[in-house]
C-alpha positions as CSV (number, residue, x, y, z in Angstrom):
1,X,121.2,83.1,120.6
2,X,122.9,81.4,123.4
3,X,125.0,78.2,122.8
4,X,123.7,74.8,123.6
5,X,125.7,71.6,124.3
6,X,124.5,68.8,122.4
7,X,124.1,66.5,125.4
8,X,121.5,68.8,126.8
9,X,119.9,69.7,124.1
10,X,115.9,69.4,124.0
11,X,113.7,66.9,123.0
12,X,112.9,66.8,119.5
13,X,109.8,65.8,118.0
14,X,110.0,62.7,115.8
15,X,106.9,63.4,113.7
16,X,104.9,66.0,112.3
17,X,101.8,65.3,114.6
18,X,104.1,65.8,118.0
19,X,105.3,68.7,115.9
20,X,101.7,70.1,116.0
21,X,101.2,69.1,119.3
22,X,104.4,71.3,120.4
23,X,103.0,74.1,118.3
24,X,99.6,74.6,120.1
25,X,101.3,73.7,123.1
26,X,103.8,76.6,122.8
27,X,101.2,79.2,120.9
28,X,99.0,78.7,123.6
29,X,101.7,79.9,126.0
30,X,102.4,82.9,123.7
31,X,98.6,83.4,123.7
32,X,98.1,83.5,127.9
33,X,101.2,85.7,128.1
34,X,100.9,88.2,125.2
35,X,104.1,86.9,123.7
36,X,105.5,85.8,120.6
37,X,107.2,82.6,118.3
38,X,108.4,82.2,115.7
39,X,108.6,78.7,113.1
40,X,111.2,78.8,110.7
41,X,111.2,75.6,107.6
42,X,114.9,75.2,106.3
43,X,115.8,73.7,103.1
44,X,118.6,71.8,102.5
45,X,119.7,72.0,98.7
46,X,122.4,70.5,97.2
47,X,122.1,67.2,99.5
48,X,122.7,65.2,96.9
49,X,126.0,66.0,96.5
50,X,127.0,65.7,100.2
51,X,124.8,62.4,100.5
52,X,127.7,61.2,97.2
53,X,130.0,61.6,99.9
54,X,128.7,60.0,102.8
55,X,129.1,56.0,103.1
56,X,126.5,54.4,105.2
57,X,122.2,55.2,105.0
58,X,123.1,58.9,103.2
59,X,120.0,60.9,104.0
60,X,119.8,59.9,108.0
61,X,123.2,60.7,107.7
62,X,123.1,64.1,106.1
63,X,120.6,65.1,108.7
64,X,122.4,63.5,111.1
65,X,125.3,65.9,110.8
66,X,123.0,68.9,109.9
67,X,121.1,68.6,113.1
68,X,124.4,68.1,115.2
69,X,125.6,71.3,114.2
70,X,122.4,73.4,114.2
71,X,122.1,72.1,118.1
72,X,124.9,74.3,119.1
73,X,123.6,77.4,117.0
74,X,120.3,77.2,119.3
75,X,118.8,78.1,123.0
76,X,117.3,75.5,125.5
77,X,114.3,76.5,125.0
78,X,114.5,76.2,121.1
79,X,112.9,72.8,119.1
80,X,114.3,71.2,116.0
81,X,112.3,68.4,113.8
82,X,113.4,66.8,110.5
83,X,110.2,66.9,108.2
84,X,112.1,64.8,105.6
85,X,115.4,63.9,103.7
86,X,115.7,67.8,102.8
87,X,113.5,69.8,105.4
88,X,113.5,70.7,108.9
89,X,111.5,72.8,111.5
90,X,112.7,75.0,114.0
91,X,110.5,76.5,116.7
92,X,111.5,80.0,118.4
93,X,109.5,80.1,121.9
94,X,109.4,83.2,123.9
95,X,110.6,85.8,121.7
96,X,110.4,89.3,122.5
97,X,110.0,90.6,119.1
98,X,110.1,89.5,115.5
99,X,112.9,90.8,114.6
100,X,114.9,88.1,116.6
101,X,113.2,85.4,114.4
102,X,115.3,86.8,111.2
103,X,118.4,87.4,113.7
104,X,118.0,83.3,114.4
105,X,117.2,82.8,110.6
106,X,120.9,84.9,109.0
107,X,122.7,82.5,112.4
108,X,121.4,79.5,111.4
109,X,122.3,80.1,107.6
110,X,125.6,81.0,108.2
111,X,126.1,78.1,110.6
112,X,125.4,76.1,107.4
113,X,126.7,78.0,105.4
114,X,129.9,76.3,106.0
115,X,131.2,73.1,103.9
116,X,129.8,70.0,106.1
117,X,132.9,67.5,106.2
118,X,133.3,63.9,106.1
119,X,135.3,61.4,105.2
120,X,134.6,61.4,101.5
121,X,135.2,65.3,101.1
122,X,132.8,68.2,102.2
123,X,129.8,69.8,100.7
124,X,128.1,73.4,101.5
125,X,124.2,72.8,101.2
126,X,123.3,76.3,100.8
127,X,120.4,76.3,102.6
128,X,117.1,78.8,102.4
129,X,115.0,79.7,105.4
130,X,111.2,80.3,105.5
131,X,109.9,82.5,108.9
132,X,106.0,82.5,109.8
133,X,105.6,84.7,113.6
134,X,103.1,84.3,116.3
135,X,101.3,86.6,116.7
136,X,101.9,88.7,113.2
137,X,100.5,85.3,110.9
138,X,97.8,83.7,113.4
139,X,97.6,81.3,116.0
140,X,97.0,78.3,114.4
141,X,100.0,75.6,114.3
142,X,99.2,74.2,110.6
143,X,99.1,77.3,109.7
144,X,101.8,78.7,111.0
145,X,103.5,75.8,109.2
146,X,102.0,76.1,106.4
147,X,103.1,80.2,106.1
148,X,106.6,79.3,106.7
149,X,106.7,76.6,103.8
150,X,105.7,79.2,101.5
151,X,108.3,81.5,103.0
152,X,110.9,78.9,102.5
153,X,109.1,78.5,98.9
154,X,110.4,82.3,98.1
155,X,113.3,82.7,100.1
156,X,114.9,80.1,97.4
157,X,115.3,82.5,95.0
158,X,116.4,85.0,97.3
159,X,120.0,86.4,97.9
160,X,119.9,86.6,101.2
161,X,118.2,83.1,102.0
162,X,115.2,83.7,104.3
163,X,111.9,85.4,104.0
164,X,109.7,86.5,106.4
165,X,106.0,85.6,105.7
166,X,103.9,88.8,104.6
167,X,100.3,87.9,105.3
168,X,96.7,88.3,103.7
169,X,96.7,90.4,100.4
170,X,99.8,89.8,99.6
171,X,101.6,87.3,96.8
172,X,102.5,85.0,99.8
173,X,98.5,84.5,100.6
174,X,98.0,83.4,97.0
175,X,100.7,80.7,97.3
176,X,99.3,79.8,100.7
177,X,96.2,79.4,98.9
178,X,97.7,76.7,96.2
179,X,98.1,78.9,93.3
180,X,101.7,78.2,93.1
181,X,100.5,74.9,92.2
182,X,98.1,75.3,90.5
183,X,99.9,77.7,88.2
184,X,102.6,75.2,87.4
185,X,99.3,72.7,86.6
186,X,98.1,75.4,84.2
187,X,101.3,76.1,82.2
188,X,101.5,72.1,81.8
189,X,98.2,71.5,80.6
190,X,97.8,74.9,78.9
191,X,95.1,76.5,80.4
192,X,96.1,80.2,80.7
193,X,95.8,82.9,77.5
194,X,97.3,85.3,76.1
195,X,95.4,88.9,75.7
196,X,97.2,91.7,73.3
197,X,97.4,95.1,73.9
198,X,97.7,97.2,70.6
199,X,100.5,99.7,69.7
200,X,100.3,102.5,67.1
201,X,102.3,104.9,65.0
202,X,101.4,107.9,66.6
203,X,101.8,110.5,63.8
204,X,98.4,108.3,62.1
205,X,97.3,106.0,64.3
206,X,98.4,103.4,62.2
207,X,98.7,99.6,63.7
208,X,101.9,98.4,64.2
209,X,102.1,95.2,66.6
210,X,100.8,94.5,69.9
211,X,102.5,93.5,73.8
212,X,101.4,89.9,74.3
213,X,100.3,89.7,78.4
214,X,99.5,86.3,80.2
215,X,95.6,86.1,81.6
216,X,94.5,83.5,84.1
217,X,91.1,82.5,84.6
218,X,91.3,80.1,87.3
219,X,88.6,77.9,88.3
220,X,87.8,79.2,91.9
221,X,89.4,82.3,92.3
222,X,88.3,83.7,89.2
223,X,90.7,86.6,87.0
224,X,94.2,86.3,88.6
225,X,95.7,90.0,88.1
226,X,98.4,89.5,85.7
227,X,100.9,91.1,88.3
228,X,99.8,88.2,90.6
229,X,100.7,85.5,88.1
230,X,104.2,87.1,86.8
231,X,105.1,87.5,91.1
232,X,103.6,83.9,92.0
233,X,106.0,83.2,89.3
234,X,109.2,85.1,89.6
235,X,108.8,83.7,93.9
236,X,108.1,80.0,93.4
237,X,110.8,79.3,90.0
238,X,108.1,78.9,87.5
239,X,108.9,82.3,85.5
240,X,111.2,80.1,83.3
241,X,108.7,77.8,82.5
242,X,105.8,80.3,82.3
243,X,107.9,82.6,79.9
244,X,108.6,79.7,77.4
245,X,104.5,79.1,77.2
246,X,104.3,82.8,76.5
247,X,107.3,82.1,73.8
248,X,105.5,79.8,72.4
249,X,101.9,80.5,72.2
250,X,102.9,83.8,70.9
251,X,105.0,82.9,68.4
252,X,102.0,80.5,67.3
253,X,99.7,83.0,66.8
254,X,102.0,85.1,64.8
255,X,101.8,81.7,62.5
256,X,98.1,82.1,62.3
257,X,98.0,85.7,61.7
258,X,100.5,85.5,58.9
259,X,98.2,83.0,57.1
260,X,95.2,85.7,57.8
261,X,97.7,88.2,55.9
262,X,98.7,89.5,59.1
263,X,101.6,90.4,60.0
264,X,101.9,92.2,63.3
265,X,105.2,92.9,65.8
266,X,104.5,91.5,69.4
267,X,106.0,92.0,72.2
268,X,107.1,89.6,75.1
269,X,108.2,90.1,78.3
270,X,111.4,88.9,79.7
271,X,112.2,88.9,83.5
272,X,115.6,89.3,84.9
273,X,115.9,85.6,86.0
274,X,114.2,84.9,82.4
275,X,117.1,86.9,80.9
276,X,120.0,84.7,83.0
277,X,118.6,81.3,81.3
278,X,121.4,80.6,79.0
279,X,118.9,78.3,76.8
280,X,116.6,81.0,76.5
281,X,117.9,81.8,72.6
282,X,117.9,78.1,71.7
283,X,114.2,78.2,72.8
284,X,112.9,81.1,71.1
285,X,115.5,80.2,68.0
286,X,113.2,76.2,68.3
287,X,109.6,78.5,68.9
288,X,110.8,80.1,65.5
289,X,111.9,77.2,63.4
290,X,108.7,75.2,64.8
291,X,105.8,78.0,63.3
292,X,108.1,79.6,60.5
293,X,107.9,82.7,62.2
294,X,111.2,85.4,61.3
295,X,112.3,87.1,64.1
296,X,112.0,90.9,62.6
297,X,108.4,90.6,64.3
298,X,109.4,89.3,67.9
299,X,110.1,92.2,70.6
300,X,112.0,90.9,73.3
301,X,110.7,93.1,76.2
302,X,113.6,93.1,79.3
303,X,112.6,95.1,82.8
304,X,114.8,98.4,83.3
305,X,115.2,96.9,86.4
306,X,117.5,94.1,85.2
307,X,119.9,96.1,83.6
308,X,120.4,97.3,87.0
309,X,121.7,93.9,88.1
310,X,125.2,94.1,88.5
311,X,125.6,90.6,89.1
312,X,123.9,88.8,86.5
313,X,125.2,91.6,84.0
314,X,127.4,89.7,81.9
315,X,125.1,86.8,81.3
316,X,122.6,88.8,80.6
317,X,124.5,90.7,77.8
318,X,125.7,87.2,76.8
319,X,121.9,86.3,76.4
320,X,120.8,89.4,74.7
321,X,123.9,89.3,72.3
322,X,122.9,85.5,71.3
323,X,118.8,86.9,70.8
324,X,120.1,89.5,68.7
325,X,121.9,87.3,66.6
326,X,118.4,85.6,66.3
327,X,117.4,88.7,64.6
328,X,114.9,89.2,68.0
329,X,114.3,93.2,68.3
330,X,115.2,93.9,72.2
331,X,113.3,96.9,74.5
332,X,113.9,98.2,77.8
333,X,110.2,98.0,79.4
334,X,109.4,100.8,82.4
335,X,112.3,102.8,80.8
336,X,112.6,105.9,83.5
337,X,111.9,103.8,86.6
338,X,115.8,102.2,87.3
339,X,118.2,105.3,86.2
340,X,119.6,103.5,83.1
341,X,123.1,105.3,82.7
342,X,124.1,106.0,78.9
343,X,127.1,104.0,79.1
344,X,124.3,101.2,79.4
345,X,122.2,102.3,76.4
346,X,125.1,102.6,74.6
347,X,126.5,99.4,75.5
348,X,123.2,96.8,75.1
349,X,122.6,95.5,72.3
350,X,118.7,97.9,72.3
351,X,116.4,98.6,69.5
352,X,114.0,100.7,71.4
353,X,112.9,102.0,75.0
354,X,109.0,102.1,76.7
355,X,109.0,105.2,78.7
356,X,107.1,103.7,82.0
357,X,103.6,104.9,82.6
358,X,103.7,107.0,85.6
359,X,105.9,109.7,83.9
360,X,103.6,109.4,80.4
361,X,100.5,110.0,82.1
362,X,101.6,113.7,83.1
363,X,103.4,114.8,79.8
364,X,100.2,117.0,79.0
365,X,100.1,119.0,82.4
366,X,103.1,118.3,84.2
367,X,106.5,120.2,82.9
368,X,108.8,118.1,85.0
369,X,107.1,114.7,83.6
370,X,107.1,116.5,79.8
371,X,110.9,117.8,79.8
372,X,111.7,113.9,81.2
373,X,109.5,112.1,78.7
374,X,111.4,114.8,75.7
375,X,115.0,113.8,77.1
376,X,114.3,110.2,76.9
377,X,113.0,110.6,73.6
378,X,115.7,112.3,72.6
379,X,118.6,110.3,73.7
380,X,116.7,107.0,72.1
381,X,116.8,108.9,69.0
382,X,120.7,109.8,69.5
383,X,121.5,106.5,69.8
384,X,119.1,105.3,66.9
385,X,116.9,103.7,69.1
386,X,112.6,104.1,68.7
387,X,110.8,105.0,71.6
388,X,107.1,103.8,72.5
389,X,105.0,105.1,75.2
390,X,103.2,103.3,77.6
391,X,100.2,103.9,79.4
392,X,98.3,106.9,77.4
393,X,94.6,107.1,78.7
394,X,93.7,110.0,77.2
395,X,93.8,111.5,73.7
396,X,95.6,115.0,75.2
397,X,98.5,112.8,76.2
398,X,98.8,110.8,72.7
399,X,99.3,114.2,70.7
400,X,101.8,115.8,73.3
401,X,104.1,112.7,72.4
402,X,103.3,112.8,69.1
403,X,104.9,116.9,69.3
404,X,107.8,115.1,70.9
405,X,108.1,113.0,67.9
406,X,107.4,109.7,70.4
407,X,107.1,106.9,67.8
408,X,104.7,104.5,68.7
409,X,102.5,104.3,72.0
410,X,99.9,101.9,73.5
411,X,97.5,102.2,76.4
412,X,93.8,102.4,77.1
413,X,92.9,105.3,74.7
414,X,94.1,103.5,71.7
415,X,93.3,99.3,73.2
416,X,92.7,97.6,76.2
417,X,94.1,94.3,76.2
418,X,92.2,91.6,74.3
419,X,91.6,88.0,73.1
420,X,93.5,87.0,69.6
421,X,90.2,87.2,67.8
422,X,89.1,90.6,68.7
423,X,93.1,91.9,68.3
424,X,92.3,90.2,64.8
425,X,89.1,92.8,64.3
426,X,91.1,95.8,65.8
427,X,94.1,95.1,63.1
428,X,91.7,95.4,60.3
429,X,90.5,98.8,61.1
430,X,93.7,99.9,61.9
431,X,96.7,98.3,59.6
């Protein structure tokens, strides 16, 4: 984008109804002459720190200085409007496609990517960038707006800093809907539940524990797909928060079980950004202390994927190692999807692996998927480690892993997932 000096720089809107009013001024340009905007909502974290260093009215000032230097990063053409202390809103006029809007989006982060200076020090705000394009995401200026907040929303936890909005059917619909917060809602007040899908012994179909999954019944848009939940999570920063209700409520019912005589393994599932939370073991070590519950029954379930995180890797074995300690059993979940080296098995501290579904649903009539599924099971073994399968439909595909001398397995033909009370009725039939 071309330079612009700031004493010809454009009028700004001052609120968010001239805002607007630019908007549907501007898409209905875009409209008459079949071309394209873009609207890109910035956040400003870590203002708090530069605002320590300012002297004077901090948050005008802060903007103050933001706006200043994201004047010269911009074309004529191009508007900027402060929507708060934090928050700003950039329209993109007259683009000729939608890549340039993430070309502006990387320039603008990198323009403030650079320690702001005053006179009390200097501060980098490491900003995040939301994009919503016209005509990819509708014509409508709100909600245009409105798809770029929730853009911003996820680009927070993203590496790179911006996302582009993805449109209907997607994760990024659901937040646009309000599930974001409404999911937050339910985790305070404790409104979701957890359903548990059983796990046998394979050589007798014996019971051995169960993989505790989060349901949502939600009030107007009825079952929320687990996957749903987990990625409105993971995008929006509430998987922390969602995984210690799943801690928790799990844990609890292992305390009601063991007064029933029960006493069953289950299975949560950590996330990557889960596994990073340094007070992850003090919470599950509380959850523990709080119902009585040992931890020789908790299965701490980790994504292949996050061993894959080169990154984070050192925390994460920090995190596990402290779990452990615990006496937490730890898993590798979709084991066979992220190309998990042996140095890693050998190296994480692992008490078993879940070969990932796709490659178990073929061990009875595909050789590739059957001489994978064998390997894996016998390189757990080597390194001591049990393996469980998951995903087994059909009873063709339980006894082929139980020839491979798979331990343990779970999947429709043995359980669907269920309530607490009917896991309780399954477990007496099959413990």
């Amino acid at each position: 984008m071309a330079s612009l000096p700031p004493d010809t720089a454009a009028p700004e809107p001052d609120t968010r109804e001239e805002l607007l009013k630019l908007l549907d001024r501007e898409a209905a340009i875009a409209r008459a002459t079949d071309g394209r905007l873009a609207v890109l909502v910035i956040e400003l974290r870590r203002v708090d720190r530069l605002q320590a260093l300012l002297r004077g009215p901090a948050p005008a000032t802060t903007m103050e200085l933001v706006l200043e230097r994201l004047r010269k990063a911009l074309r004529p053409e191009d508007r900027l409007a402060a929507l708060g202390d934090d928050q700003l809103c950039i329209v993109l006029p007259r683009l000729a496609h939608q890549s340039q809007a993430v070309l502006a989006a990387v320039k603008l982060l990198r323009t403030l990517d650079r320690p702001i200076a005053h006179e009390g020090g200097a501060a980098v705000l490491r900003p995040c960038v939301g994009i919503a394009t016209l005509p990819e995401h509708g014509f409508d200026p709100a909600e245009l707006l409105m798809a770029a907040d929730v853009s911003r929303q996820i680009a927070a936890g993203r590496e790179e800093g911006y996302h582009v909005y993805q449109g209907e059917g997607t994760v990024e619909s659901q937040l646009y809907r309000g599930l974001d917060l409404e999911l937050e809602r339910a985790i305070r007040a404790n409104e979701l539940e957890l359903h548990y899908q059983p796990q046998v012994r394979l050589t007798d179909g014996h019971g051995l524990g169960a993989e505790a999954l989060v349901r949502w019944r939600h009030l107007k848009e009825g079952d929320v797909p687990a996957a749903s939940v987990i990625a409105i999570a993971e995008r929006t920063g509430l998987i922390v928060a969602l995984t210690h209700w799943v801690c928790n409520t799990a844990l609890r019912q292992l305390a009601q079980w063991r007064s029933a005589d029960m006493a069953p393994r289950v299975g949560i599932n950590l996330s990557a950004t889960t596994l990073s939370d340094r007070e992850l073991p003090a919470l599950v070590d509380q959850s523990m202390r709080t119902w009585g519950i040992g931890a020789d029954n908790l299965v701490l379930e980790v994504p292949e994927a996050a061993m894959m995180a080169v990154v984070e890797a050192e925390r994460q074995h920090a995190v596990l190692t402290r779990l452990k300690a615990l006496g937490c059993q730890v898993a590798i979940d979709d084991f066979g999807s992220g190309y998990t080296s042996l140095a890693q098995l050998r190296r994480m501290p692992l008490d078993e692996i879940k070969i990932d579904r796709p490659f178990v649903a073929g061990v009875a009539t595909d050789r590739g998927d059957a001489a994978l599924v064998r390997s894996a099971i016998d390189i757990a073994h080597n390194f001591g480690l049990r393996v469980v399968a998951e995903g087994v439909e059909r009873p063709e595909v339980a006894e082929a892993l139980a020839r491979m001398g798979c331990d343990m397995a779970q999947g429709y033909h043995l359980g669907a997932p269920m309530p607490a009370s009917a896991f309780r009725e399954w477990w007496a039939s099959h413990s």
